[in-house]
N, C-alpha and C positions, 0 to 999 in steps of 0.2 A: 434631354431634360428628365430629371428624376422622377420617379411617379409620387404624387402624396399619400403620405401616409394617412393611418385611422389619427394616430395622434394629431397630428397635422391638420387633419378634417375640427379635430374636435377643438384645439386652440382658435384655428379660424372662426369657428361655431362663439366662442367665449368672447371673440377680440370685438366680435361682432357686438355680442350684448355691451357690454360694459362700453364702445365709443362713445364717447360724450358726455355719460355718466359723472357724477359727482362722485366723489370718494366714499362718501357716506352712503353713497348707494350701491356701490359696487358688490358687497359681500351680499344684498339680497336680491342681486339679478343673475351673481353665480348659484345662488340657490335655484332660484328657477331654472336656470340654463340644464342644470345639475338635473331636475328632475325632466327634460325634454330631452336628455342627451342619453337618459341611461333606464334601464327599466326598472326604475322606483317611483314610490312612492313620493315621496318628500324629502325634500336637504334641509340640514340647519348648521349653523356655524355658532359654534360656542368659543371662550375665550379661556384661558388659564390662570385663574387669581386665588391664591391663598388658602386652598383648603376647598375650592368648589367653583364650579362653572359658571361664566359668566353670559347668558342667553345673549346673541349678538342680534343674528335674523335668520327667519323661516320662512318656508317657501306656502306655510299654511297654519290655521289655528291649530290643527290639529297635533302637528311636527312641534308648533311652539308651547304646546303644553307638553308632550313628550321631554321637551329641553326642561321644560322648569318641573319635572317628575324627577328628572336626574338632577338634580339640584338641589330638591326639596330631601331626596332619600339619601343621597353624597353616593348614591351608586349605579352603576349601568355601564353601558358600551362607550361611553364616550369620556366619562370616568376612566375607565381601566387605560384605556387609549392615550388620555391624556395623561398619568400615570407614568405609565411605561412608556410614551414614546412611541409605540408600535400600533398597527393596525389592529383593527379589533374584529372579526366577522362572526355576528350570531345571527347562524344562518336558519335556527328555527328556534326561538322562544317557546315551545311550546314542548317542545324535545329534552330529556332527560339531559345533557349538557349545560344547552345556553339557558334553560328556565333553572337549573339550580344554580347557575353562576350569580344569576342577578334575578333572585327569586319574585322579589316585591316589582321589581322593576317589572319584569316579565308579564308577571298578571295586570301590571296596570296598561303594561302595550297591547296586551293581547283582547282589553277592553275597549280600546280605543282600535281595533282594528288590524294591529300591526302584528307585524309574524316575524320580520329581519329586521337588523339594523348594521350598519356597515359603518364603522366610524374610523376615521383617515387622520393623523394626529398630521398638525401643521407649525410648519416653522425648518427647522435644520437639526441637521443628525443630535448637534450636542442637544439642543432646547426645542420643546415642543410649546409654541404659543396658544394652542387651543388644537379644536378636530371638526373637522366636516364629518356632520354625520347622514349616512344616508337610510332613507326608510321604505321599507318594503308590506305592503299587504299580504304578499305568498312566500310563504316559506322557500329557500334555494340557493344556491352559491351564484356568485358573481363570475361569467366567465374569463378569458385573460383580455379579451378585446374592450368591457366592458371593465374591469380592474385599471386597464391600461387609462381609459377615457376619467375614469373616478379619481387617480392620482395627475392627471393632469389638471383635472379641474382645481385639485386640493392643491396644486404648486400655485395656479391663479389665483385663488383664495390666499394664500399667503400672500404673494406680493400686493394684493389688497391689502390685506393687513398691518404690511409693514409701511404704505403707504397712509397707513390711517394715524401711523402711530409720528407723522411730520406733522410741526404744528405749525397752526393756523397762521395767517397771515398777521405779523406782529404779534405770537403770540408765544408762551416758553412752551418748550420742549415738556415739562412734569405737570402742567398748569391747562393749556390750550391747544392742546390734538383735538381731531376730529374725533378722535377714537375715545375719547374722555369724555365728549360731549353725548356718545351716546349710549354710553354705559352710564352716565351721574345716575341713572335711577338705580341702581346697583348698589349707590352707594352706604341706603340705607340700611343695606345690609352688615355693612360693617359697621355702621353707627350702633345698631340694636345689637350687636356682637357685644360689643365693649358695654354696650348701659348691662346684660345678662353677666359679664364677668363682675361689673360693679356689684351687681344685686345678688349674686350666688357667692363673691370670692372665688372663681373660677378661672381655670387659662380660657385663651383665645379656642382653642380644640373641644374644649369639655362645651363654651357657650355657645359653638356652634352645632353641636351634637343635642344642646338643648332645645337649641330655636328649631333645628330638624324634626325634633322627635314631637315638638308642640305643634308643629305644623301639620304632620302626619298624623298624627290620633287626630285632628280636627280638621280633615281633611283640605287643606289649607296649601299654597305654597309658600315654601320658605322666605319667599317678596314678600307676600301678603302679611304675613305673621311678623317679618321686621317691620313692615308702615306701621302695624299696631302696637308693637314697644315703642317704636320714637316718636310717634304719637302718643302717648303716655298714657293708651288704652289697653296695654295688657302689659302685666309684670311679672317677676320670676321671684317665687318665694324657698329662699334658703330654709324656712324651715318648713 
């Protein structure tokens, strides 16, 4: 009989969490699992939609504002990951590297505590559907045991995902996923996209670069700032 592996240990660790779990639940009990498995901080999983991430779940308030910082600014570690497809590790924000990579980003983690983030882009070679990202208090690299255990987790998050993305019981495929149901609040964000292109004469790119940039001077996130255009409590004046 074979000996088990680390990898081995750590699937068994996840098969564990998720038994019996709903689908809906499953991406934020791999969060959790994700930070008792590995020496971080906090997990978050985000999604891949159109020009900006889509916050899915966090293992903590603190992780799920960090997701919606990188959403709010269109930049960061989980950004770039998502991006390119590739894994991203900034192993110290604080450090000439990964603080000018993602400058703004940087000082706002480094306010909240955060020193690393490790973001693992998810889905298959051709298409990345979103990233696990993970979060570190101490600045440091991940070793290959603990790399090993972070990309297993991030294949279980996928197959979460693709399971989120079967719909519901009688219901269609583009209309009634699980996975729709718990993003709708997301949605507003592309409502207030299109009323900002209506009101400027702008593309889809330019009105998202506006709602970011009114969200950021007003210290605001980019959610927040769209409830208030489609609620018809803030507008965007072309001249």
């Amino acid at each position: 009989m074979r000996a088990v592996s680390d990898r081995d240990l750590v699937a068994q660790v996840l098969a564990e969490e998720v038994r019996g779990a709903d689908p809906a639940e499953t991406p934020g009990r791999l969060c959790h699992a994700a930070v008792r498995l590995l020496p971080v901080t906090g997990a978050s999983v985000s999604l891949c939609a159109e020009g900006m991430p889509v916050p899915l779940s966090a293992s903590s308030p603190r992780v799920e504002y960090l997701m919606e910082v990188q959403a709010t600014l269109g930049d960061g570690p989980c950004l770039t990951a998502a991006a390119t497809g590739a894994p991203v590790f900034a192993w110290d924000l604080q450090a000439d590297r990964d603080a000018l990579r993602w400058p703004v980003f940087a000082q706002q983690a480094a306010a909240a505590g955060i020193r690393a983030v490790y973001a693992l882009p998810l889905g298959h070679r051709a298409v990345c559907v979103g990233t696990l990202d993970l979060y570190r208090e101490a600045p440091g690299t991940l070793d290959v045991t603990d790399l090993d255990a972070a990309r297993t987790v991030a294949d279980e998050m996928t197959r979460a995902l693709m399971a989120l993305t079967r719909p519901a019981q009688g219901g269609r495929r583009d209309e009634d996923t699980r996975l729709h149901a718990l993003i709708a609040h997301h949605d507003e964000v592309y409502q207030a996209i299109g009323m900002v292109m209506a009101q400027l004469g702008v593309a889809a790119d330019e009105a998202l670069a506006r709602l970011r940039a009114r969200a950021f001077a007003q210290d605001r996130t980019v959610m927040d700032m769209a409830h208030e255009v489609v609620g018809l409590r803030r507008g965007f004046d072309a001249g």
